[in-house]
Jmol script that loads the backbone (N, CA, C; Angstrom):
load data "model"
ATOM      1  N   UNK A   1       2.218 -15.184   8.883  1.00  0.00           N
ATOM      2  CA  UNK A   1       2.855 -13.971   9.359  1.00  0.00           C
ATOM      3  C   UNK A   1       3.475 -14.285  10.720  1.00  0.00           C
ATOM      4  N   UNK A   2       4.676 -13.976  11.364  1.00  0.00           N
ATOM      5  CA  UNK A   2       5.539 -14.567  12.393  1.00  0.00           C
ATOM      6  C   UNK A   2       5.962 -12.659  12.459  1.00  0.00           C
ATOM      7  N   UNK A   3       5.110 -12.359  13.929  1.00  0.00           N
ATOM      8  CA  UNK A   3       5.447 -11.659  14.954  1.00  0.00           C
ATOM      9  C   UNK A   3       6.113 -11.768  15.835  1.00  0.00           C
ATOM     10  N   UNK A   4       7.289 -10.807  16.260  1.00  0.00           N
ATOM     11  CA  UNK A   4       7.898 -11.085  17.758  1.00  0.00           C
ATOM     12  C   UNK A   4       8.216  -9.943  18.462  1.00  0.00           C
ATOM     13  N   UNK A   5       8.043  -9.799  19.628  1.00  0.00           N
ATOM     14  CA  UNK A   5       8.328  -8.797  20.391  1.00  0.00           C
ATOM     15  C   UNK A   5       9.414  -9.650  21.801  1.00  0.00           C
ATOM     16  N   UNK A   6       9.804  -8.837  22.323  1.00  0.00           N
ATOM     17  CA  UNK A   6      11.136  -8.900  22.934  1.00  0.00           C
ATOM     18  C   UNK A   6      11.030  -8.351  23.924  1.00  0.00           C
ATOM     19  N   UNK A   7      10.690  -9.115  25.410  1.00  0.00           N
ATOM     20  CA  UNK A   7      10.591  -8.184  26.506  1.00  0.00           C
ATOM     21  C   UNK A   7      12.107  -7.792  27.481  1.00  0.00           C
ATOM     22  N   UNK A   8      12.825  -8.347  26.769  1.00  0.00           N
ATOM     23  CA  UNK A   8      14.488  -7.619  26.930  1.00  0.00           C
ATOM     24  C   UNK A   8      15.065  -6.325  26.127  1.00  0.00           C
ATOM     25  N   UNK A   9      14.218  -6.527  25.155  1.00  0.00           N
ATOM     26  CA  UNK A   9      14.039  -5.020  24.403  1.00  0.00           C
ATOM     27  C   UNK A   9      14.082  -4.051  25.127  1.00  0.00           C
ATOM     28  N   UNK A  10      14.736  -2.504  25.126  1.00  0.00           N
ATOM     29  CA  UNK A  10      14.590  -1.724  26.100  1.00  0.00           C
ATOM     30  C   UNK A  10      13.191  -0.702  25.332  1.00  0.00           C
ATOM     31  N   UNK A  11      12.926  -0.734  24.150  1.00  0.00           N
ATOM     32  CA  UNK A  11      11.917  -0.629  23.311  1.00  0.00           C
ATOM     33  C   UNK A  11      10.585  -0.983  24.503  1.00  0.00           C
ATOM     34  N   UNK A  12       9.705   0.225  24.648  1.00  0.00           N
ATOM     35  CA  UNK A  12       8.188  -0.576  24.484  1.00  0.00           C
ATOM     36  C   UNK A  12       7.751  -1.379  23.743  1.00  0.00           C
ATOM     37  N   UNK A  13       6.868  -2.286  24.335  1.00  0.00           N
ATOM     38  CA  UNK A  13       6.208  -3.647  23.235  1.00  0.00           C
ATOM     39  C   UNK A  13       5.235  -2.621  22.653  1.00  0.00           C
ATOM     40  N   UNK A  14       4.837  -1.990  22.860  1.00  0.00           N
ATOM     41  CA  UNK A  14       3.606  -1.747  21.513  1.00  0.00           C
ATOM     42  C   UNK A  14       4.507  -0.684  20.129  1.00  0.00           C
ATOM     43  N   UNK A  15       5.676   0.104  20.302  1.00  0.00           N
ATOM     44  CA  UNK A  15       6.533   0.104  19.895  1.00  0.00           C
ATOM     45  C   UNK A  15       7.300  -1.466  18.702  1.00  0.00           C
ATOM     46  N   UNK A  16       7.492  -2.089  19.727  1.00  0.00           N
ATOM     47  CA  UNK A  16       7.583  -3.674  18.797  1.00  0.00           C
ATOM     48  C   UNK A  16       7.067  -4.126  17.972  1.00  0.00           C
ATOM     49  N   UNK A  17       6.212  -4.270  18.168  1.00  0.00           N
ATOM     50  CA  UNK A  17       4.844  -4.711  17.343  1.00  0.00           C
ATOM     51  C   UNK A  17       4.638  -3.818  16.402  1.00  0.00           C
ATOM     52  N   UNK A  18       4.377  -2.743  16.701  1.00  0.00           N
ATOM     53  CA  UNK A  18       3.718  -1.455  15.519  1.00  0.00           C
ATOM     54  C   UNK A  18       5.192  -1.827  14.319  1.00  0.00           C
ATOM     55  N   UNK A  19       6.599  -1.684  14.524  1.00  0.00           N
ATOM     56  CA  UNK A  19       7.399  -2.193  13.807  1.00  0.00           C
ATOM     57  C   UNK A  19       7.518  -3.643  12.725  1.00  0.00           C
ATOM     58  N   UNK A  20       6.798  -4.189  14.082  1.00  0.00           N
ATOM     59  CA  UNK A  20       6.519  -5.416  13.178  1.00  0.00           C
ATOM     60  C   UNK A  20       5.828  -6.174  12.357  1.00  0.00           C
ATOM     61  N   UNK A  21       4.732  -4.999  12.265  1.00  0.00           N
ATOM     62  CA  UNK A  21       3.673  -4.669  11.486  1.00  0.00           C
ATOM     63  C   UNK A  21       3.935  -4.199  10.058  1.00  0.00           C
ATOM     64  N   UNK A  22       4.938  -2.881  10.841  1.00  0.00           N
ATOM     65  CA  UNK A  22       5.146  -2.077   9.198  1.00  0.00           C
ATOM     66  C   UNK A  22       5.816  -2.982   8.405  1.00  0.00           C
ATOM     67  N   UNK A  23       7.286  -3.976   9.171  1.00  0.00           N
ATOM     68  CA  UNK A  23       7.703  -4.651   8.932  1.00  0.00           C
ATOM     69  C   UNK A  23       6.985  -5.442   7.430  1.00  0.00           C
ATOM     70  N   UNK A  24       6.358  -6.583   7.858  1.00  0.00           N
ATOM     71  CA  UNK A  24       5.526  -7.190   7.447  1.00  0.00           C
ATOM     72  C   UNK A  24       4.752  -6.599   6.224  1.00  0.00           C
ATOM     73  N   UNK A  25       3.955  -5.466   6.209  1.00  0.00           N
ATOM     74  CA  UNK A  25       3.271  -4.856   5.369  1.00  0.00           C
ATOM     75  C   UNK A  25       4.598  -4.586   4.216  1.00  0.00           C
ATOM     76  N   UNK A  26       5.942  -3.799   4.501  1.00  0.00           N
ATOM     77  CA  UNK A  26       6.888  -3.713   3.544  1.00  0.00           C
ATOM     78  C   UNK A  26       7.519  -4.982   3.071  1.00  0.00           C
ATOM     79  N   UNK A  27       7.302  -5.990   3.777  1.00  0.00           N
ATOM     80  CA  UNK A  27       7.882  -7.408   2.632  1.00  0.00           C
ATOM     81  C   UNK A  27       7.181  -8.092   1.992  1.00  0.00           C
ATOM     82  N   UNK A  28       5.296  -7.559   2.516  1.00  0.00           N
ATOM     83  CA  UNK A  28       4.899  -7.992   1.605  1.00  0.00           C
ATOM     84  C   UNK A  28       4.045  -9.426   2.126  1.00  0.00           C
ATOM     85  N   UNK A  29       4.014  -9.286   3.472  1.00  0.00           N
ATOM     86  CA  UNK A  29       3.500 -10.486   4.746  1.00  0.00           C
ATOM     87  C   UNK A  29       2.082 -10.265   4.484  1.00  0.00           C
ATOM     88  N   UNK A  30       1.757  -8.855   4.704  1.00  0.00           N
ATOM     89  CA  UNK A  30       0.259  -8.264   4.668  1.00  0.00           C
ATOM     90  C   UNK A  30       0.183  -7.486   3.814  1.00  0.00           C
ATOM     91  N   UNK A  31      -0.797  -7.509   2.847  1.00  0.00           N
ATOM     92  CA  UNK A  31      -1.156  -6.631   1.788  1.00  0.00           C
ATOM     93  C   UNK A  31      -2.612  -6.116   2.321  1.00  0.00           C
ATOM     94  N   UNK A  32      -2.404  -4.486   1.145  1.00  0.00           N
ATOM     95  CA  UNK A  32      -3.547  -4.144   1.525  1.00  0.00           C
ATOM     96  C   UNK A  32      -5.010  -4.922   1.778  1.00  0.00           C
ATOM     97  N   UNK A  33      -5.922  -4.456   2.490  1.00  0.00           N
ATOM     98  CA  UNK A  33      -6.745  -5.362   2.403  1.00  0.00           C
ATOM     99  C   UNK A  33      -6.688  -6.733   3.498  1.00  0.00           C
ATOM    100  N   UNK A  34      -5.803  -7.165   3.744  1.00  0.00           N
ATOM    101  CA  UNK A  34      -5.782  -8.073   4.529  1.00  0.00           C
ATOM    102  C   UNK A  34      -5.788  -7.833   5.956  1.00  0.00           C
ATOM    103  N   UNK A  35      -7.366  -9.024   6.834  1.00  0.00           N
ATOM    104  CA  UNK A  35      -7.495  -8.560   7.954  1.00  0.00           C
ATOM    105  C   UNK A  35      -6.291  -8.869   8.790  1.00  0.00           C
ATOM    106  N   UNK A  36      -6.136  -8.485   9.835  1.00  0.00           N
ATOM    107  CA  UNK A  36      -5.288  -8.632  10.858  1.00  0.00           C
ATOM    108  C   UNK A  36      -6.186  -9.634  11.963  1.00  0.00           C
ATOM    109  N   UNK A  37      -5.595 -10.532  13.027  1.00  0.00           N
ATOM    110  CA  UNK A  37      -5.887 -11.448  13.592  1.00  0.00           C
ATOM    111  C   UNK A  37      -6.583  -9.701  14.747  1.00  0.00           C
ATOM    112  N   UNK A  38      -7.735 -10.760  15.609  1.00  0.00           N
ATOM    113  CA  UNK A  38      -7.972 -10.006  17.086  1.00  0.00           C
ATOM    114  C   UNK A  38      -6.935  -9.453  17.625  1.00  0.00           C
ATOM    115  N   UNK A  39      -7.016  -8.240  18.413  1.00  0.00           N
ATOM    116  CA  UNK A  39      -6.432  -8.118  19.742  1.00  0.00           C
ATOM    117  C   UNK A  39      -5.767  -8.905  20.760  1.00  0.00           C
ATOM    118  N   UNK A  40      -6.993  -9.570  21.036  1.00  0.00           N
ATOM    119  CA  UNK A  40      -7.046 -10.707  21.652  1.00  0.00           C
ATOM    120  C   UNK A  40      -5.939 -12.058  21.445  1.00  0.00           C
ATOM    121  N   UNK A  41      -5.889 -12.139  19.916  1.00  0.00           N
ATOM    122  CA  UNK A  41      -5.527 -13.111  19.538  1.00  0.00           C
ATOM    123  C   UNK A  41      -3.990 -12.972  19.284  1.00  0.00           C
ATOM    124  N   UNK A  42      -3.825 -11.665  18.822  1.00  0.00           N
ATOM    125  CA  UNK A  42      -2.272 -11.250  18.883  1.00  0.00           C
ATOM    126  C   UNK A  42      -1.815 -11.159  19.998  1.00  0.00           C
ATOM    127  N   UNK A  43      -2.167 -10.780  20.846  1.00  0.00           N
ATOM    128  CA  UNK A  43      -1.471 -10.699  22.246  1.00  0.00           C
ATOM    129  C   UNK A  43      -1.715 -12.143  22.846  1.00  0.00           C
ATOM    130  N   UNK A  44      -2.584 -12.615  22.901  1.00  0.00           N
ATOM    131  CA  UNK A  44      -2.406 -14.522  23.246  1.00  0.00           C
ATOM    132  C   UNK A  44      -1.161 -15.069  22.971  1.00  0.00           C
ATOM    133  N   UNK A  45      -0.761 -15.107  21.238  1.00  0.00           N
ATOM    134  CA  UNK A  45       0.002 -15.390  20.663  1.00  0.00           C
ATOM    135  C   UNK A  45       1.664 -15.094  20.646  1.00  0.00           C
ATOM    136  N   UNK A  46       1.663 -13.261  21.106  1.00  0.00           N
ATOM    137  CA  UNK A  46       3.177 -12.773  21.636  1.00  0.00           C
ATOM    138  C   UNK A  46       3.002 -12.427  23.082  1.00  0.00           C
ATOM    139  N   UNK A  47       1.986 -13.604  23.693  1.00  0.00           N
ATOM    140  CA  UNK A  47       2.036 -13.341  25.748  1.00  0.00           C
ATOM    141  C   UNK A  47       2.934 -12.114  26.108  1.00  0.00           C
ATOM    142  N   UNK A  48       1.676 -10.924  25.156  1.00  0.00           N
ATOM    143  CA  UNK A  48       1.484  -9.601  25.839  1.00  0.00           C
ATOM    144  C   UNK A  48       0.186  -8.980  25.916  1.00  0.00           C
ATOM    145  N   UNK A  49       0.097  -8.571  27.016  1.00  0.00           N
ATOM    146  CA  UNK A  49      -1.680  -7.497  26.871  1.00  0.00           C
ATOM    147  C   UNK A  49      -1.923  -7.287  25.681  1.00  0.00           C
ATOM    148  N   UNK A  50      -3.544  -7.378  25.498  1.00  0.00           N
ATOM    149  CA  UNK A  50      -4.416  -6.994  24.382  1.00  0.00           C
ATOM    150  C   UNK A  50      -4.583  -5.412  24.404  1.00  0.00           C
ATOM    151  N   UNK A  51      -4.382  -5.105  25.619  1.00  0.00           N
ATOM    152  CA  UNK A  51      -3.791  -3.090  25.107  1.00  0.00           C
ATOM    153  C   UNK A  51      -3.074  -2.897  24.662  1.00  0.00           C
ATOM    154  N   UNK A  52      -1.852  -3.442  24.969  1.00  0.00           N
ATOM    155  CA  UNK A  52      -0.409  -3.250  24.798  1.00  0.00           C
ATOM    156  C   UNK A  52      -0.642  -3.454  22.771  1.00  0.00           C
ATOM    157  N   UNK A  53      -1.125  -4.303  22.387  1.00  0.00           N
ATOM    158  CA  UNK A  53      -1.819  -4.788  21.309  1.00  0.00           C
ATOM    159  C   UNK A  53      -2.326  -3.405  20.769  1.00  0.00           C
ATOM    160  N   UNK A  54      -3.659  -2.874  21.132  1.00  0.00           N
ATOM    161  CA  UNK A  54      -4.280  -2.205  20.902  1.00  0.00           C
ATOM    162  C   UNK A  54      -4.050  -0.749  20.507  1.00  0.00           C
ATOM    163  N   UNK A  55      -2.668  -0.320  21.510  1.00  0.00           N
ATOM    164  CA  UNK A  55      -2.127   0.726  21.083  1.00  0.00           C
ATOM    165  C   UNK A  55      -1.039   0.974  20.097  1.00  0.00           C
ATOM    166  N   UNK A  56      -0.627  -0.348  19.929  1.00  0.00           N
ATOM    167  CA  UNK A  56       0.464  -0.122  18.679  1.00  0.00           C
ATOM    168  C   UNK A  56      -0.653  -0.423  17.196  1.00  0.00           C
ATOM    169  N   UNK A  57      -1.876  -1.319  17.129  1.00  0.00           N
ATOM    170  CA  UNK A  57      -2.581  -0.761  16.174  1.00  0.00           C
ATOM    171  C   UNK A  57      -3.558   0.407  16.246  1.00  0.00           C
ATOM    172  N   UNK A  58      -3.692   1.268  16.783  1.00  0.00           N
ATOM    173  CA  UNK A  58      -4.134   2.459  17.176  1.00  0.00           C
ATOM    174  C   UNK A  58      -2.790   3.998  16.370  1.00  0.00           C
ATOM    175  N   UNK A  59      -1.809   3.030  16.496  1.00  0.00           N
ATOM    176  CA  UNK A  59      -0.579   4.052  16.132  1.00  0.00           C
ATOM    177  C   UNK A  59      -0.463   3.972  14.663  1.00  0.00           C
ATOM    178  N   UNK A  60      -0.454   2.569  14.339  1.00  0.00           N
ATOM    179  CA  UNK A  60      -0.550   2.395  12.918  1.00  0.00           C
ATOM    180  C   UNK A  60      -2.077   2.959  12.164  1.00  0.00           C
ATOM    181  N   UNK A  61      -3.225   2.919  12.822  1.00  0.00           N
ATOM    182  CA  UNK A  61      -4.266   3.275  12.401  1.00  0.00           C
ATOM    183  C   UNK A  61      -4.027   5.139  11.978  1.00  0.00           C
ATOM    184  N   UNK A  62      -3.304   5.642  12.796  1.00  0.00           N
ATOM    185  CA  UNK A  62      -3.357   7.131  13.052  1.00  0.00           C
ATOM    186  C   UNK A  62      -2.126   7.319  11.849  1.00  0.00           C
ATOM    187  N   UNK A  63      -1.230   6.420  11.760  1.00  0.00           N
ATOM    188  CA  UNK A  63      -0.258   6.742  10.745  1.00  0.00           C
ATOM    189  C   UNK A  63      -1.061   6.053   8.904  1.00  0.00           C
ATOM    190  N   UNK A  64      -2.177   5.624   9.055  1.00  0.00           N
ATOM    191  CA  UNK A  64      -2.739   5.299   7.585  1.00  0.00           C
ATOM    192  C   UNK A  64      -2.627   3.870   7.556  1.00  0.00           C
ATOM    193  N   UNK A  65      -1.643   2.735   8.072  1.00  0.00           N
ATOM    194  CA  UNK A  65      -1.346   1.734   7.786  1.00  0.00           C
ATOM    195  C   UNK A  65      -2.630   0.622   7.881  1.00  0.00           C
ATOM    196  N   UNK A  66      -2.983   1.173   9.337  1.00  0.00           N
ATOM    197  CA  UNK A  66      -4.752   0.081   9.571  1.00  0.00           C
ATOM    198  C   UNK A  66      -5.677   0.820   8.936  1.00  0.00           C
ATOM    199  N   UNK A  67      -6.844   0.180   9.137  1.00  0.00           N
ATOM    200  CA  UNK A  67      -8.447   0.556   8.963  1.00  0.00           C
ATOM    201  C   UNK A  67      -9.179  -0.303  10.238  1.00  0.00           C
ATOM    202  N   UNK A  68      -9.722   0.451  10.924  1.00  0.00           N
ATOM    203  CA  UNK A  68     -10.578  -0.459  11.740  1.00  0.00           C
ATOM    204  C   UNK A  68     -12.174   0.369  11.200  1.00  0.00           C
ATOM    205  N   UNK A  69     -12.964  -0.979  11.062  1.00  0.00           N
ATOM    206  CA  UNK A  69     -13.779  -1.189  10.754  1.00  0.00           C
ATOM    207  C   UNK A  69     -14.997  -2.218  11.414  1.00  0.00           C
ATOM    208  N   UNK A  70     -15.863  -1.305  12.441  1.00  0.00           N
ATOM    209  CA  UNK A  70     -16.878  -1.932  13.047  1.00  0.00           C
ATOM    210  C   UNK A  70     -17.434  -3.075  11.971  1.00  0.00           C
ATOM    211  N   UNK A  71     -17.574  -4.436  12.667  1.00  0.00           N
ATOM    212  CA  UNK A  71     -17.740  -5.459  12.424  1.00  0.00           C
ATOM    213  C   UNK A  71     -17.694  -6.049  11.220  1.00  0.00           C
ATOM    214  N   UNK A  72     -16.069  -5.614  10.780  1.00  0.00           N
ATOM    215  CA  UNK A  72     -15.326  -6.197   9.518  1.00  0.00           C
ATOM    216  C   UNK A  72     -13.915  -6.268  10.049  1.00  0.00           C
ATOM    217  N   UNK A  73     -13.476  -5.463  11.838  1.00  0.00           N
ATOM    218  CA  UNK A  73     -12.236  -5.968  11.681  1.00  0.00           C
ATOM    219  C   UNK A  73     -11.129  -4.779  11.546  1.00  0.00           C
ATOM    220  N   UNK A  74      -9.993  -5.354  12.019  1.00  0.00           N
ATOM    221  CA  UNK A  74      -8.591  -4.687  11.608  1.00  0.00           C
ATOM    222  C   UNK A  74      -8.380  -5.214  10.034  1.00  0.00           C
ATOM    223  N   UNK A  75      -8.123  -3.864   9.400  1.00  0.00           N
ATOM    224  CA  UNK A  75      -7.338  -4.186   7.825  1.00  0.00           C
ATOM    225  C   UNK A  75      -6.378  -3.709   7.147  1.00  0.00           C
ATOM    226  N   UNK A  76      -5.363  -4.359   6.421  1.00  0.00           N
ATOM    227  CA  UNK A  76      -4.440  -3.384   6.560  1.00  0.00           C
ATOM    228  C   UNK A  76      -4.710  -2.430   5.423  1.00  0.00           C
ATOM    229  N   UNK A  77      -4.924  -1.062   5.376  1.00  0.00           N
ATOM    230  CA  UNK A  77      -5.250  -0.023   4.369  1.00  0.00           C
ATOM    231  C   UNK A  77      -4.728   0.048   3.068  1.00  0.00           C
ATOM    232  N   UNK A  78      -5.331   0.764   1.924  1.00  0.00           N
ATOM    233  CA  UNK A  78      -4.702   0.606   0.298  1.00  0.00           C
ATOM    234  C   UNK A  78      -3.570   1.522  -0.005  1.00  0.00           C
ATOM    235  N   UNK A  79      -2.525   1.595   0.797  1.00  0.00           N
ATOM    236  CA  UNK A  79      -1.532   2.531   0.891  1.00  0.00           C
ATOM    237  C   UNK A  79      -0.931   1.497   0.035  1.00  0.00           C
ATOM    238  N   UNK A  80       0.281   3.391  -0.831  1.00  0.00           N
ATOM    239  CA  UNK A  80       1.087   2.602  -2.053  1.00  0.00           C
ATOM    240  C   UNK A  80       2.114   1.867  -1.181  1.00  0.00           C
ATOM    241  N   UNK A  81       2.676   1.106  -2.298  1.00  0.00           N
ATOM    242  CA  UNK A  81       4.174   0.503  -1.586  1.00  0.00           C
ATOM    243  C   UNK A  81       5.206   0.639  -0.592  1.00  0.00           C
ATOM    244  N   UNK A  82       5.449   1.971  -0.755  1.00  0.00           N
ATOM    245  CA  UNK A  82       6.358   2.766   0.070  1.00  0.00           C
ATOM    246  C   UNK A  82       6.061   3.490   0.918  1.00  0.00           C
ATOM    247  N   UNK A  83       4.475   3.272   1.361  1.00  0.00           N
ATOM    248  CA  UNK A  83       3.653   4.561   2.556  1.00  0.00           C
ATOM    249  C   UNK A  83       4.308   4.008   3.912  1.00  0.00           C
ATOM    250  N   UNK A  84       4.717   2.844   4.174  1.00  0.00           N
ATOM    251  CA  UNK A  84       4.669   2.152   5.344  1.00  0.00           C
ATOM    252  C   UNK A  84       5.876   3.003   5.878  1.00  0.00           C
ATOM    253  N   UNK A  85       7.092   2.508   4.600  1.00  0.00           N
ATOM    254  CA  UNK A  85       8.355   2.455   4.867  1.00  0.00           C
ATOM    255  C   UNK A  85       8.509   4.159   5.048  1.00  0.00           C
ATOM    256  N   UNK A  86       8.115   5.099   4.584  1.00  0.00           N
ATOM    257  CA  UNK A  86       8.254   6.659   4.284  1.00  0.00           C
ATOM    258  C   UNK A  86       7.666   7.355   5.668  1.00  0.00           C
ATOM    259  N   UNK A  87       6.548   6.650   6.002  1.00  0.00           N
ATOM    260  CA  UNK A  87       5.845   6.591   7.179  1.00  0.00           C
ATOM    261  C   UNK A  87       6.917   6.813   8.680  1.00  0.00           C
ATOM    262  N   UNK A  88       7.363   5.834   8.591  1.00  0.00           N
ATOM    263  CA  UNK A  88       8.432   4.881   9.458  1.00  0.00           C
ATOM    264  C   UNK A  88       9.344   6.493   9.353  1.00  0.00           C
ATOM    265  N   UNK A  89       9.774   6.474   8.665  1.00  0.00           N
ATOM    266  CA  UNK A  89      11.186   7.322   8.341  1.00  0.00           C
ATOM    267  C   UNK A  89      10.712   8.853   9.086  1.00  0.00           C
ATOM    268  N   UNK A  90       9.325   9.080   8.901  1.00  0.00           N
ATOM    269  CA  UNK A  90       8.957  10.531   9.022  1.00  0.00           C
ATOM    270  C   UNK A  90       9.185  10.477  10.446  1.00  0.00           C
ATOM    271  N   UNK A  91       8.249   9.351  11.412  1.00  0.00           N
ATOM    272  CA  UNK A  91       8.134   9.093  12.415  1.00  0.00           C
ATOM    273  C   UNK A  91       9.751   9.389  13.137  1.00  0.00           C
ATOM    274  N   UNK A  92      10.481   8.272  12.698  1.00  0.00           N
ATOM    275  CA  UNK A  92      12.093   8.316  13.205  1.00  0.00           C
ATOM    276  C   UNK A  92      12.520  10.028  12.880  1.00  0.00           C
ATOM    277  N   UNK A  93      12.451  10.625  11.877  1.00  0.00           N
ATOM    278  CA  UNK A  93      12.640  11.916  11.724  1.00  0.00           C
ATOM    279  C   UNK A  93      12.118  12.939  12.835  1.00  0.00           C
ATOM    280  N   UNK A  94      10.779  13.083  13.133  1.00  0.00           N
ATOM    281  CA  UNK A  94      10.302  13.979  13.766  1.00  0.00           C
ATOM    282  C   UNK A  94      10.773  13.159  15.780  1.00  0.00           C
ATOM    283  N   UNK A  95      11.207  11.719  15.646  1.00  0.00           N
ATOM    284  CA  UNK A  95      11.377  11.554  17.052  1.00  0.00           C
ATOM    285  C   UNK A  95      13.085  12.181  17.518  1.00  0.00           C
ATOM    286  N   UNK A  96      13.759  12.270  16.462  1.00  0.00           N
ATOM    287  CA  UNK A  96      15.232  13.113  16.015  1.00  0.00           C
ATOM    288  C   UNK A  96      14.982  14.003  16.508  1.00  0.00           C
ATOM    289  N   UNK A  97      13.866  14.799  15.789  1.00  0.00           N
ATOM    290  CA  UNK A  97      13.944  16.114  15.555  1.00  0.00           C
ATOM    291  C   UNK A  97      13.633  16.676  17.589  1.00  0.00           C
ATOM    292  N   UNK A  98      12.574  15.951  17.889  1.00  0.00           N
ATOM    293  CA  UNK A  98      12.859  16.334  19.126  1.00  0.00           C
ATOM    294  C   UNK A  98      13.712  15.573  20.135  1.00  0.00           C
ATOM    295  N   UNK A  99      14.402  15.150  20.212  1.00  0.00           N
ATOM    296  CA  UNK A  99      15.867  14.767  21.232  1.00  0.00           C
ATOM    297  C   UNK A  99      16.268  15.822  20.893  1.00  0.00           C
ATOM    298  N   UNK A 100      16.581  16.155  19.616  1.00  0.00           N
ATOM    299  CA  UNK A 100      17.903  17.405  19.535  1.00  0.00           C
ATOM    300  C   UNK A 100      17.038  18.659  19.391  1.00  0.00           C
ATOM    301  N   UNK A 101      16.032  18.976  19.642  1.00  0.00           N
ATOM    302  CA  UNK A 101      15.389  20.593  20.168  1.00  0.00           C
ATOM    303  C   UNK A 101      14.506  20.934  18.815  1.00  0.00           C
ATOM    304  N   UNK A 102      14.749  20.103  17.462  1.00  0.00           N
ATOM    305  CA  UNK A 102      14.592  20.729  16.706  1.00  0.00           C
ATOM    306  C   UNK A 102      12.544  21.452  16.860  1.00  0.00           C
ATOM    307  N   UNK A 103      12.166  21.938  16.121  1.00  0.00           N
ATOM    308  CA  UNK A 103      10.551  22.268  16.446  1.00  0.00           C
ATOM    309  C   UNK A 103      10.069  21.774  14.969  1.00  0.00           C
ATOM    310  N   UNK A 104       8.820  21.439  14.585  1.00  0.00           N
ATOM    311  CA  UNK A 104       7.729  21.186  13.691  1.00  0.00           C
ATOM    312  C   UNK A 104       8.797  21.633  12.407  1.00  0.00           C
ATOM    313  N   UNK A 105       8.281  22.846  12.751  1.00  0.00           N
ATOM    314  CA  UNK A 105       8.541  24.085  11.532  1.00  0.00           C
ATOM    315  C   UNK A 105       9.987  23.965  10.935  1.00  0.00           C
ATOM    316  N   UNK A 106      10.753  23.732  11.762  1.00  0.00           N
ATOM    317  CA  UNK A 106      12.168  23.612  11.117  1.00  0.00           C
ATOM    318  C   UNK A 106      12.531  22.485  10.579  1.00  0.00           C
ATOM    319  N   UNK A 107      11.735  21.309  11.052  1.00  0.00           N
ATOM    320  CA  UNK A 107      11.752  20.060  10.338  1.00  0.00           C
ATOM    321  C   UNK A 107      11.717  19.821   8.745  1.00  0.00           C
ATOM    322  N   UNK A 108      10.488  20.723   8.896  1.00  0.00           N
ATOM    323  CA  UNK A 108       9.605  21.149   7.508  1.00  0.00           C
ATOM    324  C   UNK A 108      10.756  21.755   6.622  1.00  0.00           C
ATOM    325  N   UNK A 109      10.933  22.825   6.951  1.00  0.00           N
ATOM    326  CA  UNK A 109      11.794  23.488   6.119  1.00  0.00           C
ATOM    327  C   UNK A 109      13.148  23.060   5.763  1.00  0.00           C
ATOM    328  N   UNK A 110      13.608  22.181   7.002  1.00  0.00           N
ATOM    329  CA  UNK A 110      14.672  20.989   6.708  1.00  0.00           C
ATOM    330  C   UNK A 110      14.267  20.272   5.060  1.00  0.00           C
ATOM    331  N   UNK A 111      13.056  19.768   5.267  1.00  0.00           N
ATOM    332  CA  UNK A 111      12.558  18.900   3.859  1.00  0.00           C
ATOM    333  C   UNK A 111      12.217  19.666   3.178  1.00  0.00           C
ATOM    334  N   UNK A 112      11.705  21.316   3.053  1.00  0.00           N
ATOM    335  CA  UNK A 112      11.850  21.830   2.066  1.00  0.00           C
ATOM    336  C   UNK A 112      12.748  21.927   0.819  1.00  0.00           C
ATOM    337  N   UNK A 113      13.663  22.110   1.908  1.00  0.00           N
ATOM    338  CA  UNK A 113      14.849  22.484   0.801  1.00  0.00           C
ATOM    339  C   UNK A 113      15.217  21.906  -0.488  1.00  0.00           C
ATOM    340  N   UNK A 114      14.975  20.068   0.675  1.00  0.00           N
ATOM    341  CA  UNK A 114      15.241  18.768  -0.505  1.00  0.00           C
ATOM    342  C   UNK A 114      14.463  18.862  -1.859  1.00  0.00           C
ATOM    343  N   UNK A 115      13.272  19.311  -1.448  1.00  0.00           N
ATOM    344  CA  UNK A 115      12.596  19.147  -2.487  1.00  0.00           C
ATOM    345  C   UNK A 115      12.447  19.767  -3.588  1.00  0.00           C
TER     346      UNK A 115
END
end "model"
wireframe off; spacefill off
backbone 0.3
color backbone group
């Protein structure tokens, strides 16, 4: 698996990473089930903080993608195929929705309609 984050990026790195995660999980780098390296060890590896680390799998954990699991580890969760990528999209949607004023509720009913 080949991570990179970009500190010319105007992007936050834990931003980066959490991308490059989902990344990965949608091509098929990480399948469910599969642990993820340390904290520690990811941030060694893209010479960035192990917080900086910590909070972009903290983001993915809260969006379904991880599992952390006292003394078994980061894993990546049994989400279908397309949770990562749909995930991603909602996220970019609702960060839309507020630049341009929109609220929760109107989002919703935005995707109502579609459906």
């Amino acid at each position: 698996m080949l991570l990179h984050v970009d500190p010319a990026d105007p992007r936050p790195l834990h931003e980066q990473l959490a991308a490059e995660l989902r990344r990965a999980v949608r091509l098929g780098d990480l399948a469910a089930g599969d642990r993820l390296p340390t904290a520690k060890e990811l941030a060694g590896a893209l010479g960035i903080n192990a917080n900086t680390v910590l909070r972009a799998m903290r983001e993915l954990r809260d969006e379904g993608l991880l599992e952390f699991r006292r003394g078994r580890g980061v894993r990546v969760s049994a989400l279908s195929p397309g949770a990562a990528e749909v995930t991603e999209l909602v996220r970019q949607l609702v960060a839309a929705g507020d630049r341009h004023g929109y609220r929760r509720a109107e989002l919703v009913h935005m995707i109502e309609r579609f459906g």
